[in-house]
C-alpha positions in Angstrom: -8.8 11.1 -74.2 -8.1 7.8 -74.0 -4.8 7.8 -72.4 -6.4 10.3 -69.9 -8.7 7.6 -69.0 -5.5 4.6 -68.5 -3.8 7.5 -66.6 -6.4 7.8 -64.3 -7.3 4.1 -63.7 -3.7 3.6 -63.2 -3.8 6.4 -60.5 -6.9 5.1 -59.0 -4.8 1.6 -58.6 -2.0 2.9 -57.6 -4.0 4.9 -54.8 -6.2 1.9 -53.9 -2.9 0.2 -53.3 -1.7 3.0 -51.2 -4.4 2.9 -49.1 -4.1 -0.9 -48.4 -0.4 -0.9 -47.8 -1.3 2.4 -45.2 -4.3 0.4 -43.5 -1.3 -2.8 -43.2 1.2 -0.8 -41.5 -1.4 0.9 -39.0 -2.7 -2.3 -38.3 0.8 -3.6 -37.8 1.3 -0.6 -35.3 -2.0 -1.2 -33.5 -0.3 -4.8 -32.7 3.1 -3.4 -31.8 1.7 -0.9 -29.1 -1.8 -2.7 -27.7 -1.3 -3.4 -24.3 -0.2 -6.3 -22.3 -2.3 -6.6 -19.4 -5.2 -4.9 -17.7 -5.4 -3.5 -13.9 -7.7 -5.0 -12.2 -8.8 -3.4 -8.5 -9.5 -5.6 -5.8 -13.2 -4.9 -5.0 -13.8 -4.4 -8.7 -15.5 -7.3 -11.4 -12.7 -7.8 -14.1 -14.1 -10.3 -16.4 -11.1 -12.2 -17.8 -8.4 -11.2 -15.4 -6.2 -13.9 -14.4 -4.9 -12.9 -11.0 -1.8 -13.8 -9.0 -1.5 -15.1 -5.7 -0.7 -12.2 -3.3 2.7 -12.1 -1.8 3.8 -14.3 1.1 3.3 -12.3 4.1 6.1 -12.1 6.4 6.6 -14.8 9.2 4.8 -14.2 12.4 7.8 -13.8 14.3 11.5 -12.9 13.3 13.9 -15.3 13.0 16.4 -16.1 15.5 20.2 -14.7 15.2 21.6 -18.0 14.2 19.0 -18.7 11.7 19.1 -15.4 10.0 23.3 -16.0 10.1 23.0 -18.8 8.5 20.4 -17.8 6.0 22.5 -14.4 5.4 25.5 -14.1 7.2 27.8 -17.0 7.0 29.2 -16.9 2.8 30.8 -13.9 4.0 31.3 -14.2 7.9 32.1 -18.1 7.5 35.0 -17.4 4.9 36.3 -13.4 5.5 34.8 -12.8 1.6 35.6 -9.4 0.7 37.6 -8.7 4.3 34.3 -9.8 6.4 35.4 -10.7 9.8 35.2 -14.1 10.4 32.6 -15.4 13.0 35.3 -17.3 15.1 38.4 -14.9 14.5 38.3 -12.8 17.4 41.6 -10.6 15.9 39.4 -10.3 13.0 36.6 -8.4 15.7 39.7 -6.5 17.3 38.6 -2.8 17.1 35.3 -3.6 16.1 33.7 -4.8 19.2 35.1 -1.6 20.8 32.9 0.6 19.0 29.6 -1.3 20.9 27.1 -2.8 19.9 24.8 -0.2 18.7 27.3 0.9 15.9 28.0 -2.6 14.7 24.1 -2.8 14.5 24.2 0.0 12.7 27.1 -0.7 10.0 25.4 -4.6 9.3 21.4 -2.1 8.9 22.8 0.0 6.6 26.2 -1.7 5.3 30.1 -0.8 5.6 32.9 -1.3 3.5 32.0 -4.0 1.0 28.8 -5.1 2.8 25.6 -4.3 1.6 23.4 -2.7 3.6 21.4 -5.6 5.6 24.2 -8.0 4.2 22.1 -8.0 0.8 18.9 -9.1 2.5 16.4 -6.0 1.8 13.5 -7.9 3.2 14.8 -8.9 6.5 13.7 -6.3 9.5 16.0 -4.5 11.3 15.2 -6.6 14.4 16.6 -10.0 12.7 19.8 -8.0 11.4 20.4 -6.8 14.9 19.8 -11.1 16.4 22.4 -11.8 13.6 25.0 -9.2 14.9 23.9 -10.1 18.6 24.4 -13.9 17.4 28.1 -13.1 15.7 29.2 -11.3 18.4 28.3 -13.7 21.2 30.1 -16.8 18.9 33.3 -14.0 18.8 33.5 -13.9 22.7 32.1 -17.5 23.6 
């Protein structure tokens, strides 16, 4: 009888030990997956909430050609990176210039060849990309 009774207070220990080493990994858990920020609606009280500024709107009016070439353009149209014609190379425009202006708008909107698509500026509207190529092309036959 009495070893019935240290077998069961050993169980009971061993169980209440259990339990606690259990409740340490869920709350372990309940750390690992709680989440890292709240949503906050504008409009809506969110007691707490840090917010961030909003984004920078765009400017008022686009930029010139030359500024958006410079901005954009000129590592690659400045140096023939990657076969980019260079600004003041007219054989380098040869053929180009033939296909009109429309099409070269076209290839420097949505990229040719090793150039991105907008010349890797995703945030610039089509009107600046089409000053830039209206810029390049008047510096080719000036």
């Amino acid at each position: 009888m009495k070893t019935v009774k240290i077998l069961a207070a050993v169980l009971l220990g061993i169980s209440l030990s259990a339990g606690v080493a259990l409740a340490a990994v869920e709350d372990q858990i309940r750390a690992r997956i709680q989440p890292v920020g709240e949503v906050c609606v504008e409009g809506e009280e969110c007691e707490g909430v840090q917010t961030a500024a909003a984004p920078a709107s765009a400017p008022a009016e686009p930029r010139g050609g030359e500024e958006v070439y410079a901005a954009v353009c000129q590592a690659c149209h400045n140096t023939g990176a990657a076969g980019a014609p260079k600004i003041t190379a007219a054989s380098d425009w040869e053929g180009r210039l033939d296909k009109g202006m429309e099409t070269l708008v076209d290839h420097a909107i949505n990229g040719i060849g090793a150039m991105p698509a907008k010349g890797g500026c995703a945030n610039c509207p089509d009107e600046e990309i089409r000053s830039a190529v209206e810029y390049m092309v008047s510096e080719v036959e000036g």
